[in-house]
C-alpha atoms as a printed R data frame, in Angstrom:
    type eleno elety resid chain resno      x       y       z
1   ATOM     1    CA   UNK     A     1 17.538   4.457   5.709
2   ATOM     2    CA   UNK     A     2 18.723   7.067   3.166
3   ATOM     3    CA   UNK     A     3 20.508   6.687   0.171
4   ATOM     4    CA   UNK     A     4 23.091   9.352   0.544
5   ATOM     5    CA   UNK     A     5 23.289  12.752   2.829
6   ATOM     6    CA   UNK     A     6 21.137  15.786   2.987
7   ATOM     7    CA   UNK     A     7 22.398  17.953   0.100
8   ATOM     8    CA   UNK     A     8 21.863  14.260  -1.688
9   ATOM     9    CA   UNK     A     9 19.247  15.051  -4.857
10  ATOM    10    CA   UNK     A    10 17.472  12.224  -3.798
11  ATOM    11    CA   UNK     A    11 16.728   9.897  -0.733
12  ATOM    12    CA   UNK     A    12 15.585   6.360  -0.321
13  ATOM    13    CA   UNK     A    13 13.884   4.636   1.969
14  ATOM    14    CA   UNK     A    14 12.265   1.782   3.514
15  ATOM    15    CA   UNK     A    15  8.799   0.795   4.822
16  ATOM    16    CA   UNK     A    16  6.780  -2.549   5.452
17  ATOM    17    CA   UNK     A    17  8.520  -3.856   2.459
18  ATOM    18    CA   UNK     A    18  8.167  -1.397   0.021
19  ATOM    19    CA   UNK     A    19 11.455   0.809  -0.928
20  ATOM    20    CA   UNK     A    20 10.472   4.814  -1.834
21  ATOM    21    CA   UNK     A    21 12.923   6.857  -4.049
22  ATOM    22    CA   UNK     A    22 12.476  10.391  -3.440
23  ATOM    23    CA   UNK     A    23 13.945  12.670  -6.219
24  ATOM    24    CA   UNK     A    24 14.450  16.374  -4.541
25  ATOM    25    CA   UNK     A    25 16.528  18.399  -6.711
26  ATOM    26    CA   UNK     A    26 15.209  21.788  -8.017
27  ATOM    27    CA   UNK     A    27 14.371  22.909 -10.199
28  ATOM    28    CA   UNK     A    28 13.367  19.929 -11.653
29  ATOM    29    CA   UNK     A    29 15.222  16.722 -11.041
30  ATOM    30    CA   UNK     A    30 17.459  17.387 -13.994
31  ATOM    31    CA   UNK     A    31 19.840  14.358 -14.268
32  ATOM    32    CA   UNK     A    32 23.490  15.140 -14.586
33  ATOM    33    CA   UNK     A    33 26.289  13.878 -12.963
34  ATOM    34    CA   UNK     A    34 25.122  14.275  -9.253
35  ATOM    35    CA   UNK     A    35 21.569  12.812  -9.443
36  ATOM    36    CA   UNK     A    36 23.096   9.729 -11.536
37  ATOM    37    CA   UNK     A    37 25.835   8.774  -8.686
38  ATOM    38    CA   UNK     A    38 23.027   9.263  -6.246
39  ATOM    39    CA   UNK     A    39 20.967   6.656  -8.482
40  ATOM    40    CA   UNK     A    40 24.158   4.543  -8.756
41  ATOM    41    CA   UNK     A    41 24.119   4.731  -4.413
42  ATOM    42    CA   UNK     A    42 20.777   3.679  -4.633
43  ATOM    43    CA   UNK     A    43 20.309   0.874  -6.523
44  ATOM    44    CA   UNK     A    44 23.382  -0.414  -4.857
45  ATOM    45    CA   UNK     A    45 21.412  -0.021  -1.593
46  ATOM    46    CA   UNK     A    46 18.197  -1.861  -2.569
47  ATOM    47    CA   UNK     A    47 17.799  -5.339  -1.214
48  ATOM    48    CA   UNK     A    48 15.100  -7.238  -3.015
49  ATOM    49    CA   UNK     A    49 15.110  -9.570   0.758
50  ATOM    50    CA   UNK     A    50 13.800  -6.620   2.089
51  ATOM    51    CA   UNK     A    51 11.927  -4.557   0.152
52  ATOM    52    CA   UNK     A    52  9.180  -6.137  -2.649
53  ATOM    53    CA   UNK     A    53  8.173  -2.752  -4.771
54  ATOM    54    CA   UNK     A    54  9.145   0.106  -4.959
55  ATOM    55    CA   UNK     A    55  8.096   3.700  -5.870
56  ATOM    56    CA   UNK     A    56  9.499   6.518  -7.667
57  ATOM    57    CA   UNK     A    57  8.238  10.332  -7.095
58  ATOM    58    CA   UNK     A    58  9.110  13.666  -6.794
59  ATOM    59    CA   UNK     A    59  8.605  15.975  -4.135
60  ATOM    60    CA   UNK     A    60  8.934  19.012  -6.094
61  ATOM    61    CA   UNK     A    61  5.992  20.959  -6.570
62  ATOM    62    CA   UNK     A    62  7.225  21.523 -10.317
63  ATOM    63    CA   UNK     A    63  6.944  17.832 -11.653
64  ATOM    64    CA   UNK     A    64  8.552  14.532 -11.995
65  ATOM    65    CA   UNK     A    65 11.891  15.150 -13.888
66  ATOM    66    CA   UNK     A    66 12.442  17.457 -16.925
67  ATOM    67    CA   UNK     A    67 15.168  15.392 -17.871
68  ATOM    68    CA   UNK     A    68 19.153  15.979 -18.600
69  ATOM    69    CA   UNK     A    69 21.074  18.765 -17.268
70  ATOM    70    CA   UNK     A    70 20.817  20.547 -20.557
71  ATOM    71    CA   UNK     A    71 22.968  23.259 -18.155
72  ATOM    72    CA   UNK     A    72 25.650  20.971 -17.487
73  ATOM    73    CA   UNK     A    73 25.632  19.783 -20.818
74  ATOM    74    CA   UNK     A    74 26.223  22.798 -22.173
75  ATOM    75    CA   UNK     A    75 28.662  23.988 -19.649
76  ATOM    76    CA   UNK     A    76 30.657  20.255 -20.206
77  ATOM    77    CA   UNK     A    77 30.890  20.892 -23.800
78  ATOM    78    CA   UNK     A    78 32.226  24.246 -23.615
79  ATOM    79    CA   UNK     A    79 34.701  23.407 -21.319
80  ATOM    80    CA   UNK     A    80 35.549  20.260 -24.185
81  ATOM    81    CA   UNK     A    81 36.854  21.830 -26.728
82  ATOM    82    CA   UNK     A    82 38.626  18.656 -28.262
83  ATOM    83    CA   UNK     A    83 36.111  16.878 -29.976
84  ATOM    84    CA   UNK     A    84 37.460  13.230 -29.514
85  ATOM    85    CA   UNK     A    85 37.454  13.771 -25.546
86  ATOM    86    CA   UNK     A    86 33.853  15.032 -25.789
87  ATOM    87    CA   UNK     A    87 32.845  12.204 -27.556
88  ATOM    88    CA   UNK     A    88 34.346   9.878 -24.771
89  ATOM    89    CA   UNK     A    89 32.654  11.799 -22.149
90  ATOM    90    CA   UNK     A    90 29.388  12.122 -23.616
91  ATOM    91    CA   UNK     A    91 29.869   8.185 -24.354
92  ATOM    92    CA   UNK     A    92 31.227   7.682 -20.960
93  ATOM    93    CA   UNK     A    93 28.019   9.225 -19.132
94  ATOM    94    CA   UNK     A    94 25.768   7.455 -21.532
95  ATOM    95    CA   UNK     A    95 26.955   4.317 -21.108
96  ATOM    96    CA   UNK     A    96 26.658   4.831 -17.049
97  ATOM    97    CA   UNK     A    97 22.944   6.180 -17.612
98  ATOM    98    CA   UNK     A    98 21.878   2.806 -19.601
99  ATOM    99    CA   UNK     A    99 23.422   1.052 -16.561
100 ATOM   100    CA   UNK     A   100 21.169   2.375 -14.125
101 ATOM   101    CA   UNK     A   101 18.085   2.289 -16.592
102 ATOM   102    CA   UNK     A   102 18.692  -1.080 -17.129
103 ATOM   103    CA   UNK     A   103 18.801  -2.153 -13.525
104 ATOM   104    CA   UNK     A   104 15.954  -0.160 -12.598
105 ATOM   105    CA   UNK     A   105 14.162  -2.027 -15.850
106 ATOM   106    CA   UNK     A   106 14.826  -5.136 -14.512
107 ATOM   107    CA   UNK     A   107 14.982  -5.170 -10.653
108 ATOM   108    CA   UNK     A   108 13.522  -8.161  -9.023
109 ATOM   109    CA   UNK     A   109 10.332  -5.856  -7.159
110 ATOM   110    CA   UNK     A   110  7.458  -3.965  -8.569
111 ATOM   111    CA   UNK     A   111  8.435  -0.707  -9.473
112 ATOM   112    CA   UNK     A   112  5.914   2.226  -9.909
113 ATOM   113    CA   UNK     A   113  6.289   5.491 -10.771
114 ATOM   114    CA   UNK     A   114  4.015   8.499  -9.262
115 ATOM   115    CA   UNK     A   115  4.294  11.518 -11.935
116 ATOM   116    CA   UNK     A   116  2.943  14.907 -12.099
117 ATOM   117    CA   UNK     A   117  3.878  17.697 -13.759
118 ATOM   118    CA   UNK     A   118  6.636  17.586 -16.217
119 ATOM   119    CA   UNK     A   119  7.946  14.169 -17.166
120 ATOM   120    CA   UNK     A   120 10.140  15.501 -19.920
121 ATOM   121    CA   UNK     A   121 12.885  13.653 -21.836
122 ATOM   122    CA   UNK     A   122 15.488  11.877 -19.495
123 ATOM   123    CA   UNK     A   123 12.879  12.327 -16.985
124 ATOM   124    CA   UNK     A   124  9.920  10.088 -19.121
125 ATOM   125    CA   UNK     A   125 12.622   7.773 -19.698
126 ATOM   126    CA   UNK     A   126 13.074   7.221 -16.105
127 ATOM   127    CA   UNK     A   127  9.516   7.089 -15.669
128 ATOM   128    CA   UNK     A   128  9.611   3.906 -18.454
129 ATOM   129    CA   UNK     A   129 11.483   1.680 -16.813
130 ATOM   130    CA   UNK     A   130  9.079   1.331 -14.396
131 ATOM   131    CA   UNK     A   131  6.788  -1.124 -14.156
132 ATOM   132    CA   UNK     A   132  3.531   0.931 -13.285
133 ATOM   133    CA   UNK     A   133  2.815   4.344 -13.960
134 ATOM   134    CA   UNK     A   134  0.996   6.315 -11.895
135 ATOM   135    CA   UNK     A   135  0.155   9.978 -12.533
136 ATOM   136    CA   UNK     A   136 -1.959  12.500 -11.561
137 ATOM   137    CA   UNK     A   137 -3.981  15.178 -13.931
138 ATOM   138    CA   UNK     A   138 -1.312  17.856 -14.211
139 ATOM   139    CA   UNK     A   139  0.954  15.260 -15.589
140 ATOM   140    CA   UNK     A   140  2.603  15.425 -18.933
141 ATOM   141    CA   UNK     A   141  4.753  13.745 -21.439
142 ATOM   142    CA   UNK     A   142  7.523  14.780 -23.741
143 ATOM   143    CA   UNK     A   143 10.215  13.759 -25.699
144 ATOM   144    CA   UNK     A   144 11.950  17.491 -26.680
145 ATOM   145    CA   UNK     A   145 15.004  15.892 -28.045
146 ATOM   146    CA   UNK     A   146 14.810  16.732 -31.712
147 ATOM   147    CA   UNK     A   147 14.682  20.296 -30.984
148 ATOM   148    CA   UNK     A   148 17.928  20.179 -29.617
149 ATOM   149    CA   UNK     A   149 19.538  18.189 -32.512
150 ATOM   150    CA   UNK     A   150 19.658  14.676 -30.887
151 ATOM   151    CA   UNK     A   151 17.588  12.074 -30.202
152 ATOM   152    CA   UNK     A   152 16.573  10.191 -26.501
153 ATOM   153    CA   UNK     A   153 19.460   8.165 -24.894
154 ATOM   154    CA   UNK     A   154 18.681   7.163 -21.928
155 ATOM   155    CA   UNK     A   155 16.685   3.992 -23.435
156 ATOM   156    CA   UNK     A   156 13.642   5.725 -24.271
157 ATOM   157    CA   UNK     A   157 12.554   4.934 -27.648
158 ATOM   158    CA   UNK     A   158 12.774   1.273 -27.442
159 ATOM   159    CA   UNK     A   159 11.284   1.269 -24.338
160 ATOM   160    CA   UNK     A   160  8.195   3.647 -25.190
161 ATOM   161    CA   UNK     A   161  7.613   1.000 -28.572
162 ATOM   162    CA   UNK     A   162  7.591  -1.638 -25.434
163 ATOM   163    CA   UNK     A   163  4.134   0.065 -24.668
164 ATOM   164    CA   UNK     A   164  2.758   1.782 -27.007
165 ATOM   165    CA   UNK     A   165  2.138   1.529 -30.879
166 ATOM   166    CA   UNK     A   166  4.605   3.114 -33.082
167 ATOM   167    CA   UNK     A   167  2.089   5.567 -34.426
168 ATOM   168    CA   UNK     A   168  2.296   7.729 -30.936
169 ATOM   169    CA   UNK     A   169  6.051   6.905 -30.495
170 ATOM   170    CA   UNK     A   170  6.935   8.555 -34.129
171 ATOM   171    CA   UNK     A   171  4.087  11.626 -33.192
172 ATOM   172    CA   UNK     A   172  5.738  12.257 -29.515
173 ATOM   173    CA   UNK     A   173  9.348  11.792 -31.010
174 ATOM   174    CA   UNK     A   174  9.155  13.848 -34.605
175 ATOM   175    CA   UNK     A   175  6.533  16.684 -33.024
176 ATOM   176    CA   UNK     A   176  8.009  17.173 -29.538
177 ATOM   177    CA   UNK     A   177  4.689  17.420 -28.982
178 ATOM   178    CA   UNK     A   178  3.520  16.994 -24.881
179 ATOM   179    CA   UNK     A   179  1.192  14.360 -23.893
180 ATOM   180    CA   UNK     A   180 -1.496  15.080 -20.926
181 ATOM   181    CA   UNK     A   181 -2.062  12.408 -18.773
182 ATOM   182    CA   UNK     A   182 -5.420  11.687 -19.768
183 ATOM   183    CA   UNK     A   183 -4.231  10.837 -23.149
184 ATOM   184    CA   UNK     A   184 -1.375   8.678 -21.857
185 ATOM   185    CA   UNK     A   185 -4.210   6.466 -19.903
186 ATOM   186    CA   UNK     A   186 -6.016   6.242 -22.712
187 ATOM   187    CA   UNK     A   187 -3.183   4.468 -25.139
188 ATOM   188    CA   UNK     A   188 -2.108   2.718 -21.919
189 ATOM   189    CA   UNK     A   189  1.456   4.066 -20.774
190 ATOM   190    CA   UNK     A   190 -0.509   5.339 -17.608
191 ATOM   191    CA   UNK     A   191 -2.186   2.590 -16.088
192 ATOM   192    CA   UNK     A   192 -3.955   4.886 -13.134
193 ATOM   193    CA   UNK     A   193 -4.367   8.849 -13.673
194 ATOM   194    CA   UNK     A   194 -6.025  10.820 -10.169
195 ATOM   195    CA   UNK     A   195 -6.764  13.620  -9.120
196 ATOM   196    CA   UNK     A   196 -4.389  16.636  -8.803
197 ATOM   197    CA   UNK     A   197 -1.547  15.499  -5.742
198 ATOM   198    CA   UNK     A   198 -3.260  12.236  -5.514
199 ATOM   199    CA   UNK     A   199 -0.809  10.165  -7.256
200 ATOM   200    CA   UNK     A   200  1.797   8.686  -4.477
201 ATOM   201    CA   UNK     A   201 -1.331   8.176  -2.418
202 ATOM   202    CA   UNK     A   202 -2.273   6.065  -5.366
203 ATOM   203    CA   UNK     A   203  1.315   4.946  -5.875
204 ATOM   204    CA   UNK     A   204  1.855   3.831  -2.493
205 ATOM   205    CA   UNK     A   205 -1.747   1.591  -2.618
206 ATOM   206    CA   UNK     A   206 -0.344  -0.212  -5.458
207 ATOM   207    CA   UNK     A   207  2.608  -1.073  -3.703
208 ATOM   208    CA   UNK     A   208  0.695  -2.926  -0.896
209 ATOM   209    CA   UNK     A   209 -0.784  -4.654  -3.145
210 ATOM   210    CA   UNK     A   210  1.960  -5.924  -5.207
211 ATOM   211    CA   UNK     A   211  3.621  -6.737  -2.298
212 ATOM   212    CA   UNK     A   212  1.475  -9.363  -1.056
213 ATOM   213    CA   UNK     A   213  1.922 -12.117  -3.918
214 ATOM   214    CA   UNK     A   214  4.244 -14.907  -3.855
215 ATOM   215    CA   UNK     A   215  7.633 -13.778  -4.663
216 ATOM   216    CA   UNK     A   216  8.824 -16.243  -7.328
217 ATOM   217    CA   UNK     A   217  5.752 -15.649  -9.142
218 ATOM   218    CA   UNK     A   218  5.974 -12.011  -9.406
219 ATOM   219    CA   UNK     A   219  9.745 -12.088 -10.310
220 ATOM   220    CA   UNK     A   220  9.064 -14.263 -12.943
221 ATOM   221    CA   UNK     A   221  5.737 -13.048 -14.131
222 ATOM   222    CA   UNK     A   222  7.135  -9.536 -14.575
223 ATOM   223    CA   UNK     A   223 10.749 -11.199 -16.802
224 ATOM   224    CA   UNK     A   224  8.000 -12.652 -19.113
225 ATOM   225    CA   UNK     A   225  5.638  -9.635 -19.782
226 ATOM   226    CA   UNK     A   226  8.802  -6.987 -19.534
227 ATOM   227    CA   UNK     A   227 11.279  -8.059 -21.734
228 ATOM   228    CA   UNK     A   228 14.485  -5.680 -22.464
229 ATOM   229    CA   UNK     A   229 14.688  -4.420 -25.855
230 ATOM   230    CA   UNK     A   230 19.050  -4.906 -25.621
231 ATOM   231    CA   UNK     A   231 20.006  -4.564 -29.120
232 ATOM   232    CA   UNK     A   232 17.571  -1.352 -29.611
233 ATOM   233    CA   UNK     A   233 18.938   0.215 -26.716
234 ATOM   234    CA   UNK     A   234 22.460  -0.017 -27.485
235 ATOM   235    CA   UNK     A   235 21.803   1.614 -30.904
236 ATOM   236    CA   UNK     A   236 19.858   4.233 -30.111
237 ATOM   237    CA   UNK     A   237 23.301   5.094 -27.101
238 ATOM   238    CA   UNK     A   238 25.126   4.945 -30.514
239 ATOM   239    CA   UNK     A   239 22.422   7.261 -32.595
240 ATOM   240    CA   UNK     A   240 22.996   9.968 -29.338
241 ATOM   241    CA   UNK     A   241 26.832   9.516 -28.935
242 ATOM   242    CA   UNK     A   242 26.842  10.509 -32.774
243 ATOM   243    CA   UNK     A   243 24.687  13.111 -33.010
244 ATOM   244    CA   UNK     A   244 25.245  15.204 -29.271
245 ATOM   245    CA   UNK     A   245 28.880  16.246 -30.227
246 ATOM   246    CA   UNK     A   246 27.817  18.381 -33.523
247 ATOM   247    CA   UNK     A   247 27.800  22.394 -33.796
248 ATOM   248    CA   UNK     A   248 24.336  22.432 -34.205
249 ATOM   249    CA   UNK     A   249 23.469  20.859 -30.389
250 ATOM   250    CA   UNK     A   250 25.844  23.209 -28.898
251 ATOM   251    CA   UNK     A   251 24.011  26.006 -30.404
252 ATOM   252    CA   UNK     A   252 20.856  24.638 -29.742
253 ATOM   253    CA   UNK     A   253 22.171  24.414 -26.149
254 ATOM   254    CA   UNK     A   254 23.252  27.318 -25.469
255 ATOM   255    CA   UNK     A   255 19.324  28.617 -26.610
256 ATOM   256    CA   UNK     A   256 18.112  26.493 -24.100
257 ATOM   257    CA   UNK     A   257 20.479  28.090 -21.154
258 ATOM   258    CA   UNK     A   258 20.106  32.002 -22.454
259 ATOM   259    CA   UNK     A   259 16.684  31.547 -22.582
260 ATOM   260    CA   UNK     A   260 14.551  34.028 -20.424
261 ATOM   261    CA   UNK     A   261 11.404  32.014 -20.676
262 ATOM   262    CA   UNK     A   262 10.546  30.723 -17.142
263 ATOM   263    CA   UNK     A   263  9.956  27.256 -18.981
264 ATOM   264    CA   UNK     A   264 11.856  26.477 -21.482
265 ATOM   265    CA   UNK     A   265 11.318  22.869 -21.560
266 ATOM   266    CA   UNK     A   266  8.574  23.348 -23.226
């Protein structure tokens, strides 16, 4: 089964119970508009009487997901001019992001993401709702936001304080500062880190083996040790919808896009 056609940014499927979400987009797995109706498709698709776990991965050879399409962003707000209907689209897409976070946060299976590379942003926040994170030594982790004027909001923050103390949530958010994946094993975000291009192998191997537990059990073992921060998430959507429409984020945007650097997520 797929979750959409070929030109589709991603594509899901199904194997001896366990679901895998494929994200395919170059350069890297930016979510805008496209790869969030594909995510809409898929979650719509997923039948907990079928599948038990699932797992998240890229098959681009540059990373995970570097996050929003800052491009389409940009290009949205300049074509916006009005600042009350930019608000209600920027509030609009949020809104629809936290939807889909939210449901991938609490879908009744075993979800684990396989990272490597960049995990950047929207991207890391994806990579958070999971369940299980898998990643492999070239992984890393970012929150960038700040240097664009705004803050994370697709559910990040409160779902990185979920994890880990606040000490690394305030040094990843304030510095923009990447984390490798040897450092996010050792705070315990990462739960497995392997070698270079071993992590769906890895990924895949703990999906067989959550898949063979009593189904009640797991459901409800994972509501009671996962719960959704609600109220934090909808104010940090609020702290973004505020601060994205201001001067100083379309400037910083349009950096980002005329950049020449052949990575400037970083």
């Amino acid at each position: 089964m797929t979750a959409a056609g070929a030109q589709s940014p991603l594509t899901l499927t199904l194997v001896d119970g366990v679901y895998e979400l494929e994200l395919r987009a170059p350069p890297v797995n930016e979510i805008g508009l496209p790869m969030l109706e594909a995510l809409e498709r898929a979650l719509d698709e997923l039948d907990p009487a079928q599948g038990r776990a699932l797992v998240i991965y890229s098959s681009l050879s540059s990373g995970f997901c570097a996050g929003a399409d800052l491009r389409a962003l940009y290009q949205g707000m300049l074509a916006t001019p009005e600042l009350e209907e930019r608000r209600r689209r920027v509030s609009d897409f949020i809104d629809r992001i936290h939807v889909v976070m939210n449901r991938l946060d609490t879908l009744p299976l075993t979800t684990i993401a396989a990272i490597h590379g960049v995990c950047f942003g929207g991207g890391f926040e994806l990579a958070l709702t999971c369940d299980v994170l898998v990643a492999d030594k070239t992984a890393r982790f970012c929150f960038p936001e700040l240097r664009l004027g705004i803050v994370p909001g697709f559910g990040g923050i409160p779902r990185l304080k979920r994890e880990v103390g606040n000490g690394v949530v305030r040094d990843l958010l304030l510095t923009g500062r990447s984390m490798n994946a040897k450092r996010a094993q050792n705070i315990g975000l990462v739960s497995q880190m392997v070698a270079q291009g071993k992590q769906l192998d890895a990924a895949r191997a703990t999906a067989r083996q959550a898949v063979r537990f009593d189904r009640a059990a797991a459901e409800t073992c994972k509501a009671f040790i996962k719960p959704i921060p609600y109220a934090e998430l909808e104010a940090e959507k609020e702290l973004f919808k505020r601060l994205s429409v201001r001067p100083v984020v379309l400037d910083a945007l349009k950096k980002f896009v005329e950049s020449t650097d052949v990575r400037p997520y970083l």
